[in-house]
Backbone as CSV, one residue per row, in Angstrom:
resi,resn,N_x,N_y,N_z,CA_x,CA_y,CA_z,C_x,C_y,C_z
1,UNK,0.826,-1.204,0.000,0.000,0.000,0.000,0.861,1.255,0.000
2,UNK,2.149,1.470,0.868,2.527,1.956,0.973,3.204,2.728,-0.716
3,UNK,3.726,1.476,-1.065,4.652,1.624,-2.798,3.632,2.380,-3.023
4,UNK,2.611,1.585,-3.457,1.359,2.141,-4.213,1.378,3.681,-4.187
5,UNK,1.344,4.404,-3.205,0.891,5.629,-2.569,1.974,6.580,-3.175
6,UNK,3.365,6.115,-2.399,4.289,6.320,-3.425,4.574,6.879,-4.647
7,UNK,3.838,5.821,-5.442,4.086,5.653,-7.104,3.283,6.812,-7.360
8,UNK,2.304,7.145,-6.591,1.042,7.916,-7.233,1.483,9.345,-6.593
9,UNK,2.439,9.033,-5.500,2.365,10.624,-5.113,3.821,11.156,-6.233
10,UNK,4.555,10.382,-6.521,5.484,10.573,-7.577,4.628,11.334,-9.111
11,UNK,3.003,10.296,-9.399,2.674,10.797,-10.494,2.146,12.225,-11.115
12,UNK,1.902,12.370,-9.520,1.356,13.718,-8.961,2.236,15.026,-9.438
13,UNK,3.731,14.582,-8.471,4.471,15.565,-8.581,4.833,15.677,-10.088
14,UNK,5.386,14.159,-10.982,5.761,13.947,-12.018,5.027,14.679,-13.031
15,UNK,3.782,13.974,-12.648,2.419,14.210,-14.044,3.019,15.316,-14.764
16,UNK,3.183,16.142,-14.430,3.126,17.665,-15.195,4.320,18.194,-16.492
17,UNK,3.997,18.034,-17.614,5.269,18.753,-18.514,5.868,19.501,-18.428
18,UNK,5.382,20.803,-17.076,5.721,21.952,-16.993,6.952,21.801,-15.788
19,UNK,7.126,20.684,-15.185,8.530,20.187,-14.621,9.266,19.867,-15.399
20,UNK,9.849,20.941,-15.999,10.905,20.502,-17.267,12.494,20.922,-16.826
21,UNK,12.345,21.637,-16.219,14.144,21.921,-15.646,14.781,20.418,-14.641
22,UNK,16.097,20.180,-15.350,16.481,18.753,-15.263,17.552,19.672,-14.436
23,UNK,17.511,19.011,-12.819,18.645,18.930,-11.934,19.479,18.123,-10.970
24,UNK,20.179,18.035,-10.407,20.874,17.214,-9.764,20.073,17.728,-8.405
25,UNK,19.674,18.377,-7.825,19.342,18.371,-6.744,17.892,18.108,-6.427
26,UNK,17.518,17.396,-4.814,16.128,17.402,-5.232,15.225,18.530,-5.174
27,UNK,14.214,18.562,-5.584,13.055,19.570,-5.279,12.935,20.137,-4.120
28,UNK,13.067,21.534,-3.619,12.572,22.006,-3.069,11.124,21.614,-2.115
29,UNK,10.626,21.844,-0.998,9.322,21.979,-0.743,8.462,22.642,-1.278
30,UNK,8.925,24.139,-1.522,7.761,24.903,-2.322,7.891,24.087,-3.226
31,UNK,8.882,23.318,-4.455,8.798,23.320,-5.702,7.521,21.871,-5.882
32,UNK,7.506,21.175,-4.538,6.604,19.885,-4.836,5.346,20.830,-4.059
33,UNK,5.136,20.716,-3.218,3.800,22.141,-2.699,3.401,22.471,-4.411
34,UNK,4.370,22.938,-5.343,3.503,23.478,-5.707,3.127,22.695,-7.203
35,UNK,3.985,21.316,-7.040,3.474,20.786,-8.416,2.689,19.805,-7.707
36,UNK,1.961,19.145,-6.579,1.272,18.408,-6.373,-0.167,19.718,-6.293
37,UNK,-0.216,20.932,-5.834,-1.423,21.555,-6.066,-1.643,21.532,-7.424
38,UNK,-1.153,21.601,-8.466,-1.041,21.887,-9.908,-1.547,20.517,-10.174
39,UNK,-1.364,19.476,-9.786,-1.668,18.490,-10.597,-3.071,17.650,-9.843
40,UNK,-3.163,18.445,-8.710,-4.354,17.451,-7.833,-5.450,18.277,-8.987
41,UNK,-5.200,19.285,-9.621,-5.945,19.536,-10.757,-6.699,18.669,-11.277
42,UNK,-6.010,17.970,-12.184,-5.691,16.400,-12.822,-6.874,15.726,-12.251
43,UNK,-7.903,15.581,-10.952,-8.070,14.353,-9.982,-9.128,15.054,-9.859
44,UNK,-9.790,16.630,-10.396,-10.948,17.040,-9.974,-11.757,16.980,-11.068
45,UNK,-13.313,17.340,-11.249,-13.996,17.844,-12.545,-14.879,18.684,-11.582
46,UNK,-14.890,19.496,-12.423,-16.009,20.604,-11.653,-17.075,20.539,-12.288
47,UNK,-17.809,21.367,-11.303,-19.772,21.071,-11.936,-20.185,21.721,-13.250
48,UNK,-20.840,20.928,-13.086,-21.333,21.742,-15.129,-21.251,22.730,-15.706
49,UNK,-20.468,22.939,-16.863,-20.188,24.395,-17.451,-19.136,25.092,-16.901
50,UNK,-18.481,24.459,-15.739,-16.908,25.419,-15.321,-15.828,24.208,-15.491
51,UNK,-14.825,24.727,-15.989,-14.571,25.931,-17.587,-15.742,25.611,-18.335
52,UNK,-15.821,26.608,-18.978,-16.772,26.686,-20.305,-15.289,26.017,-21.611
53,UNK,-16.306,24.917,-22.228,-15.924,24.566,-23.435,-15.012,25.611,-23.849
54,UNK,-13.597,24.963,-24.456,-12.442,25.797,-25.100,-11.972,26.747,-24.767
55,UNK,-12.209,26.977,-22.662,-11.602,27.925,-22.107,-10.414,27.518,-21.494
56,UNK,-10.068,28.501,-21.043,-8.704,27.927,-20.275,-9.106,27.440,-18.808
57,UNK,-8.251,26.732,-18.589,-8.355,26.577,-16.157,-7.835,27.067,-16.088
58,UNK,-8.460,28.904,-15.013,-7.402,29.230,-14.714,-7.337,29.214,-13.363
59,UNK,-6.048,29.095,-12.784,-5.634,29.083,-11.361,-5.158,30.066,-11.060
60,UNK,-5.719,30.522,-9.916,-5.374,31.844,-9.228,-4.684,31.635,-7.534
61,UNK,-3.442,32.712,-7.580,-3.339,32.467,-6.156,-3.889,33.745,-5.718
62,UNK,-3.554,33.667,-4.294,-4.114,34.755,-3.338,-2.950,35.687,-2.554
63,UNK,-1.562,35.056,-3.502,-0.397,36.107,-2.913,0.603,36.403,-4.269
64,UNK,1.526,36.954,-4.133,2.287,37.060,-5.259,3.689,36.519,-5.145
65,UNK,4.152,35.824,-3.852,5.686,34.958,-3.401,5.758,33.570,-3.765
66,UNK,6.760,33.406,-3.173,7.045,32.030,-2.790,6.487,31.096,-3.594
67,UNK,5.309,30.140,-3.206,4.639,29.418,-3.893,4.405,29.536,-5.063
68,UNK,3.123,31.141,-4.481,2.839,31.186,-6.141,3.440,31.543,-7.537
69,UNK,5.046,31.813,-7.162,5.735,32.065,-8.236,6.048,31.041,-9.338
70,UNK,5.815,29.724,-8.233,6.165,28.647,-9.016,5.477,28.346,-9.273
71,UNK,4.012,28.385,-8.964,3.029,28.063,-9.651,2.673,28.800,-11.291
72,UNK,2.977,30.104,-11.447,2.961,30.721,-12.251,3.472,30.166,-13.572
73,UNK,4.628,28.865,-12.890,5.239,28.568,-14.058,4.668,27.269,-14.931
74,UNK,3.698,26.938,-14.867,2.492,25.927,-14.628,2.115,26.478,-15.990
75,UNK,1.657,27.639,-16.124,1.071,28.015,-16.772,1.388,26.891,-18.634
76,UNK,-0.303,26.577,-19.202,0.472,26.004,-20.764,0.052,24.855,-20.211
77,UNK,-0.090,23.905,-19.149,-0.025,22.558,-18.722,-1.429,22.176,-19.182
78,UNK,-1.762,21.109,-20.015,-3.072,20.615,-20.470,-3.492,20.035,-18.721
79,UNK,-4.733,20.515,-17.934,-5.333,19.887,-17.556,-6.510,19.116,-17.989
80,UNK,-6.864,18.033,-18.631,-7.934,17.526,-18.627,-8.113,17.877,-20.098
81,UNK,-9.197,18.315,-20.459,-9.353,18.999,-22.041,-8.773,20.508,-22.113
82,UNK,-8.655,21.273,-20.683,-8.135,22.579,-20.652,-7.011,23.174,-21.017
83,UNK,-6.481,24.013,-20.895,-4.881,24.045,-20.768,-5.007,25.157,-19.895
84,UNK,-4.244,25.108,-18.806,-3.912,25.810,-17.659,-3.079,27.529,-17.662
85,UNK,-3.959,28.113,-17.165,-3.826,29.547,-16.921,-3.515,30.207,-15.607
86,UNK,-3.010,30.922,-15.306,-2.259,31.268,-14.390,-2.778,33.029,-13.976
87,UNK,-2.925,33.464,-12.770,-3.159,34.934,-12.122,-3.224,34.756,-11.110
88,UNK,-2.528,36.199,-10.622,-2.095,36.577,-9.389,-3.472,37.402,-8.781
89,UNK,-3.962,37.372,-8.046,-5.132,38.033,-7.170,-4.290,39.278,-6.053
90,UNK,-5.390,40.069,-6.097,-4.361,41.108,-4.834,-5.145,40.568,-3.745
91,UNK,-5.086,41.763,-2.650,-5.607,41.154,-1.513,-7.180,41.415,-1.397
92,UNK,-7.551,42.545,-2.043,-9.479,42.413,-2.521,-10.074,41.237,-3.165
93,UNK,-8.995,40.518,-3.848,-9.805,39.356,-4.662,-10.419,39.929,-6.046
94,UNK,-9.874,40.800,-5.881,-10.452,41.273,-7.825,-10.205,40.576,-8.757
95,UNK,-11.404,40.365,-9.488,-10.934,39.054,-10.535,-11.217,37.804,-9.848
96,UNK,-11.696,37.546,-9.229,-12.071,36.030,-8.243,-12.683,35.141,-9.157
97,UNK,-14.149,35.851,-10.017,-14.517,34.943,-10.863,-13.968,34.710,-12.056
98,UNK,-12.909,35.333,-12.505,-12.245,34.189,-13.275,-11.840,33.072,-13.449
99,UNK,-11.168,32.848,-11.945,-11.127,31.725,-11.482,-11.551,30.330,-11.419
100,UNK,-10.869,29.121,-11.809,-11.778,28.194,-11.560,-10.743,27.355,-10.239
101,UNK,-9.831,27.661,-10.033,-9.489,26.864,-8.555,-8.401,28.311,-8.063
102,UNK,-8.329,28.081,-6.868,-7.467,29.369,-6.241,-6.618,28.708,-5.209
103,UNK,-5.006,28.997,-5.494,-4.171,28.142,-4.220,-3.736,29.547,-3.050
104,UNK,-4.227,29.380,-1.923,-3.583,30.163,-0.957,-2.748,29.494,-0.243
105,UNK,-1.394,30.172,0.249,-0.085,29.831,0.590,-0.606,30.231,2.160
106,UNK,0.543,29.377,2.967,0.353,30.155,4.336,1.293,30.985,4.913
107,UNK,0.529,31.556,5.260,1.060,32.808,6.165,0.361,33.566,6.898
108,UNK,-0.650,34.794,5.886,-1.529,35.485,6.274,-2.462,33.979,6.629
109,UNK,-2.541,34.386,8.108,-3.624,33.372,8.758,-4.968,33.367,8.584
110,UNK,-5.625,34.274,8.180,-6.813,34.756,7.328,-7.293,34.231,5.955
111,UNK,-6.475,34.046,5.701,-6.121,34.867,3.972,-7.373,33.391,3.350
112,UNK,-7.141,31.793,4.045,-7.986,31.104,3.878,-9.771,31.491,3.705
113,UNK,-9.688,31.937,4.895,-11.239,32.502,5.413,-11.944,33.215,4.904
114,UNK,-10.671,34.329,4.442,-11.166,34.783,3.304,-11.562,34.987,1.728
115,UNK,-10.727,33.731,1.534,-10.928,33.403,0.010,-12.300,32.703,0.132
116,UNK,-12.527,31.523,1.169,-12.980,30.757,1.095,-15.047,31.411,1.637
117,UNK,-14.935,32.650,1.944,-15.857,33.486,1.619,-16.311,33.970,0.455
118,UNK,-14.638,34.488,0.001,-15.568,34.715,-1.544,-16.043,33.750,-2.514
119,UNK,-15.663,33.065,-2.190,-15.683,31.328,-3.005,-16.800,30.707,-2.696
120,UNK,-17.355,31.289,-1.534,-19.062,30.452,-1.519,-19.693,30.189,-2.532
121,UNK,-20.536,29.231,-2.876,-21.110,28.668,-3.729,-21.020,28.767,-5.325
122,UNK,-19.789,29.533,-5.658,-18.806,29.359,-7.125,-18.593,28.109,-7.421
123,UNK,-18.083,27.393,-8.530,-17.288,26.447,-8.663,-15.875,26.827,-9.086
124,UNK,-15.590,27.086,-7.821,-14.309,27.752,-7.426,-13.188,26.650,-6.472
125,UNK,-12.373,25.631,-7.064,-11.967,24.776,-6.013,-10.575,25.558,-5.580
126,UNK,-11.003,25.511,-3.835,-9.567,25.940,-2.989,-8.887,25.091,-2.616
127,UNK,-7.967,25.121,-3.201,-6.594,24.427,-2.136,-5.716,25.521,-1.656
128,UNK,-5.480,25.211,-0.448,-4.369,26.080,0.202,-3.504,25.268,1.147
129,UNK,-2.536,25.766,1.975,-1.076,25.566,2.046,-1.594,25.328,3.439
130,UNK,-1.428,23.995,4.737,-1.694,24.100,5.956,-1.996,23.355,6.443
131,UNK,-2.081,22.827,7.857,-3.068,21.836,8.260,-4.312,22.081,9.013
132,UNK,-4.327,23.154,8.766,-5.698,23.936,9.441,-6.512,24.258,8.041
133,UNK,-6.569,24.204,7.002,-6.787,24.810,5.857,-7.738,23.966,5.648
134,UNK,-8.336,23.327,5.760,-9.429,22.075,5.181,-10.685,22.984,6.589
135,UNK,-10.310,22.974,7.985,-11.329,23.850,8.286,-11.510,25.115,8.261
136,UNK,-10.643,25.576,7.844,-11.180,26.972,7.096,-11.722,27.503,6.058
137,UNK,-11.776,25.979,5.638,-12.987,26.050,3.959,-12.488,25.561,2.967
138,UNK,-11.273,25.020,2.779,-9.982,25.115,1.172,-10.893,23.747,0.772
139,UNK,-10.976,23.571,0.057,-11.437,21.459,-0.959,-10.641,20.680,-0.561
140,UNK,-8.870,21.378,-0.728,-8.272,20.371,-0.789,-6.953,21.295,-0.137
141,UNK,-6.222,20.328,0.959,-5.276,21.282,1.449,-3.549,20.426,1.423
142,UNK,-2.529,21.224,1.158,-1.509,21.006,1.027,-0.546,21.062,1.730
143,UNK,-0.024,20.025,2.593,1.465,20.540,4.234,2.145,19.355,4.073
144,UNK,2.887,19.922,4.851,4.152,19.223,5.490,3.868,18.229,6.957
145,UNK,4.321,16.675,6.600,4.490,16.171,7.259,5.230,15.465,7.485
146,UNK,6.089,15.740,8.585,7.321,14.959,9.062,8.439,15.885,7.897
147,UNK,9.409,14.766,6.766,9.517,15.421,5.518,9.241,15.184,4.406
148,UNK,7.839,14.847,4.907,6.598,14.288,3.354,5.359,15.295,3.232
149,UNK,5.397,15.922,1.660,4.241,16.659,1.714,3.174,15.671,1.385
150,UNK,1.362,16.685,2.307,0.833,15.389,2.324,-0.570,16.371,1.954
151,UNK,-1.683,15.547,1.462,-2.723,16.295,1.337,-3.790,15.573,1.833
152,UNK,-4.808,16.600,1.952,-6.319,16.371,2.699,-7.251,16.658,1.923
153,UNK,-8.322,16.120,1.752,-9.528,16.341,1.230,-11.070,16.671,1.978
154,UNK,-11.852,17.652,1.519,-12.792,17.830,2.099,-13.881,17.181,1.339
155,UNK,-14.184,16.154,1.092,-15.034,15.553,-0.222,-16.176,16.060,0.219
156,UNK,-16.926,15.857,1.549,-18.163,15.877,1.748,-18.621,17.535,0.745
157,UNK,-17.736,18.572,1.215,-17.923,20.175,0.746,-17.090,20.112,-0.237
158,UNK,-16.594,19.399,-0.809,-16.657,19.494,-2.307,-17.545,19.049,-3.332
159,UNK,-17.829,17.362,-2.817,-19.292,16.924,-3.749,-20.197,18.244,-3.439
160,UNK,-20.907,18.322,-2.306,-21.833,19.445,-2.055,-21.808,20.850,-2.727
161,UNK,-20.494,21.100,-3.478,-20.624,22.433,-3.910,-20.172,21.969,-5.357
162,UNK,-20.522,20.372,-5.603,-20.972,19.846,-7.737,-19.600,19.211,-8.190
163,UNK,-18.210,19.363,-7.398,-17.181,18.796,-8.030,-17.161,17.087,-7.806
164,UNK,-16.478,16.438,-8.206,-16.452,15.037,-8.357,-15.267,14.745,-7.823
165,UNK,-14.384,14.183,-7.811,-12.952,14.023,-6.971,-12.400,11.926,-7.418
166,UNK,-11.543,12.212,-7.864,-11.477,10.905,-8.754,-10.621,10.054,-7.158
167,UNK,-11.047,8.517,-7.264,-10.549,7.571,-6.301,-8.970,7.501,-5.919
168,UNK,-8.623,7.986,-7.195,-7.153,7.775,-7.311,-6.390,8.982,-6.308
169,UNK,-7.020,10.460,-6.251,-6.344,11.641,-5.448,-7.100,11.124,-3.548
170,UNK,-8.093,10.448,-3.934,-8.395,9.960,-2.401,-7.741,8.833,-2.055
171,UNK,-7.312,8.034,-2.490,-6.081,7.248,-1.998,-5.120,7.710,-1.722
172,UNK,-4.199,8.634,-2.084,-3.365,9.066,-1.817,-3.458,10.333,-0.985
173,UNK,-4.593,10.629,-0.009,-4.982,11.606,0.761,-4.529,10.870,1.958
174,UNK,-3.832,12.046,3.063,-3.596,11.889,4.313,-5.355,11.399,5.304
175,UNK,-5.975,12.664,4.871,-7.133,12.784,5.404,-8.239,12.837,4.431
176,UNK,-9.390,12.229,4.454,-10.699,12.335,3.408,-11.932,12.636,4.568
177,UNK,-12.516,13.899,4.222,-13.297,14.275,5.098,-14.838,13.742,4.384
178,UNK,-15.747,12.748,4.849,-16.682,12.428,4.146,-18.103,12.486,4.571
């Protein structure tokens, strides 16, 4: 079970074309933080009509550092039938509904609570950076454990707000909230 989990949290980080810089050293934390949010992409479908046919996914963060820099570089990555789009949000959230998933990083201890306000009943999936982040509203949340990044799922408030969540990203969840 363990391999298994493994293999898949490898496919996670792997999946993505947009990991294209070949190095001798390993990855960073932000740099897997931010290709396992990028690819738990991959593992969702959202409710009917988001994206609209021949739009882009775009992913938005809620800061402009660290994380989301590397996320930025994402940008171009086919999710699903989509191909992946990339924006930076200020701290009003202007531009929110563009959005079809939004990653908040931690820090601002808020910053969850408050996305995850404006995000009420959108098909808007949050993931953010934490282990508090699943009760502060995020779908799907992204931390550090031990020195394994690990993720959580809120399925029950994600089915409930139309997304679907494939077996394969719930196996490889620390936590599945159901």
């Amino acid at each position: 079970m363990k391999r298994g989990r493994n293999l898949l949290l490898a496919a996670l980080v792997g999946g993505t074309a947009a990991w294209t810089p070949l190095r001798a050293a390993a990855p960073s934390e932000e740099e897997v933080k931010a290709a396992v949010a990028v690819n738990v992409l991959q593992f969702v479908k959202w409710p009917a009509g988001a994206p609209a046919a021949g739009r882009p996914l775009t992913l938005c963060a809620a800061e402009s550092g660290g994380i989301a820099k590397l996320l930025a570089r994402f940008g171009g990555t086919r999710i699903g039938d989509a191909t992946l789009a990339f924006k930076f949000l200020d701290r009003r959230l202007d531009g929110i509904d563009e959005c079809q998933a939004i990653f908040v990083a931690a820090g601002d201890p808020y910053a969850v609570l408050r996305v995850s306000a404006a995000t009420h009943g959108k098909p808007i999936l949050l993931v953010a950076e934490g282990d508090r982040a699943l009760e502060q509203g995020a779908g799907v949340a992204v931390s550090l454990a031990g020195s394994h990044v690990v993720i959580d799922v809120d399925l029950a408030g994600l089915n409930s707000a139309g997304f679907t969540v494939s077996s394969k990203l719930l196996r490889l969840a620390r936590t599945v909230i159901k």
